[in-house]
C-alpha positions in Angstrom: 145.4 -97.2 192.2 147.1 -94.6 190.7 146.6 -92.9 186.7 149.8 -94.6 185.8 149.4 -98.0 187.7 145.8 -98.4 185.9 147.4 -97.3 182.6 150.1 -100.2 182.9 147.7 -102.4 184.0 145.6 -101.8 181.3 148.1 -102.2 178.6 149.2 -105.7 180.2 145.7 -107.0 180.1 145.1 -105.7 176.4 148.8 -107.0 175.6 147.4 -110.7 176.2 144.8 -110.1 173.3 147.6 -111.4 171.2 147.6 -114.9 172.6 143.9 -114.9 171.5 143.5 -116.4 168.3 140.4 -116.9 165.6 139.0 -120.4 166.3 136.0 -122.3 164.6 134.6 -123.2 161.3 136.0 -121.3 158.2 134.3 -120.0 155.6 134.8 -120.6 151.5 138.0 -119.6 149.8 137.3 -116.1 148.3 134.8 -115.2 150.7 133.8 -111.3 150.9 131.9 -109.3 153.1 132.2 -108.2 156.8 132.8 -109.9 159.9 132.2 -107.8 163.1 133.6 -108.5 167.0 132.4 -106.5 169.5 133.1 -106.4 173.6 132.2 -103.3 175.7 133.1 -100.2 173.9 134.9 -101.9 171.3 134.0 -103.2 167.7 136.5 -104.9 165.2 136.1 -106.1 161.7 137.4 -107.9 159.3 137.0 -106.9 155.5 137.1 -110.1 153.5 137.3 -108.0 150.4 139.6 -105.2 151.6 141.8 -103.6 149.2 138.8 -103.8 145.8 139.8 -107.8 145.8 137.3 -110.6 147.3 141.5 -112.5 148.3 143.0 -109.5 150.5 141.7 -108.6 154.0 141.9 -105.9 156.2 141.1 -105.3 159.4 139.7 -102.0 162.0 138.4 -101.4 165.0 136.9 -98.2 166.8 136.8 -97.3 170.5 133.1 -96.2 171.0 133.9 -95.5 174.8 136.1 -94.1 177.2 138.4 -96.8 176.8 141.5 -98.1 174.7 140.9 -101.0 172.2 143.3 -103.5 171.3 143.3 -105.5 168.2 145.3 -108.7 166.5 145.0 -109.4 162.6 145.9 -112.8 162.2 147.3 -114.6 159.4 148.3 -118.7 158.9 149.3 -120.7 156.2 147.6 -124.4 156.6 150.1 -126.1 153.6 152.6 -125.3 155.8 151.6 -125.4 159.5 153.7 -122.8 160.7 152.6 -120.8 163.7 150.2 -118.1 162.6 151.4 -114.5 162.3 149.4 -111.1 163.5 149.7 -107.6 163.4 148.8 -105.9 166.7 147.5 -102.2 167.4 145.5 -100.4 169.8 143.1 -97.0 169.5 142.5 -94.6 172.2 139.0 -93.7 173.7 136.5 -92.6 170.8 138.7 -93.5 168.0 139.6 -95.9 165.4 142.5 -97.5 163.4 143.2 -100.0 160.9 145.7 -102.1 160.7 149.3 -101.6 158.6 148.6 -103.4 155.7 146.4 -106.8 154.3 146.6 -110.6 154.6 145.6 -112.9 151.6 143.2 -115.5 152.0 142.3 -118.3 149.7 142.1 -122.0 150.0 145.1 -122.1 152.5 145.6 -119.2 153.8 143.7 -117.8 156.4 142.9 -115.0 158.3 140.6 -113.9 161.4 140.9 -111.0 164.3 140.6 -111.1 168.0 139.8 -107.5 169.8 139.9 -106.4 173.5 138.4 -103.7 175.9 141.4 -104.3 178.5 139.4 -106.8 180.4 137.1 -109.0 177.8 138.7 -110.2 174.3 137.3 -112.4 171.3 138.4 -113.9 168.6 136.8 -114.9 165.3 136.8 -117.4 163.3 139.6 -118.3 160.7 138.2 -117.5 157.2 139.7 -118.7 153.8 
């Protein structure tokens, strides 16, 4: 297989990261801390108190590896039960990123992240 064909390949298997989305238990409106997500070569977290507030999150991940990491920041609104919303991003080998900007999380609003290596992904947890 050719540079470019793996390349493409790549990208297409790290572009169905967004279609993975936090599942399972949440955690208590205001909660702070960090949660971590890790595959091969890839860790992703999700700062419950990003921003210096214990209601905005953020959200990073870092390519320990030779290989690109993909990450989705998710977002949903469970008063209104419309489909959630994400933020998608990628790093290259040995680096990180953050995504653009927070997501507010309280009683109804919540927020988890899925990361991939290209070939495994994960998702979290929705958290309030």
């Amino acid at each position: 297989m050719t540079r470019s064909l793996r390349r493409v390949a790549a990208m297409s298997i790290g572009a169905g990261l967004l279609a993975v989305m936090g599942t399972g238990g949440t955690a208590y409106a205001g909660s702070t801390g960090t949660v971590t997500l890790t595959v091969p070569g890839c860790v992703g977290k999700l700062h419950l108190d990003g921003g210096g507030s214990s209601n905005w999150a953020t959200a990073t991940v870092q390519s320990t590896g030779p290989n690109t990491c993909w990450m989705a920041f998710w977002s949903r609104n469970t008063a209104t039960g419309n489909p959630a919303v994400s933020q998608g991003f990628s790093v290259g080998p040995y680096s990180a990123g953050a995504a653009g900007s927070p997501y507010y999380h309280d009683s109804v609003h919540q927020v988890a992240i899925s990361i991939s290596n290209g070939s495994k992904e994960v998702g979290s947890a929705w958290y309030n």
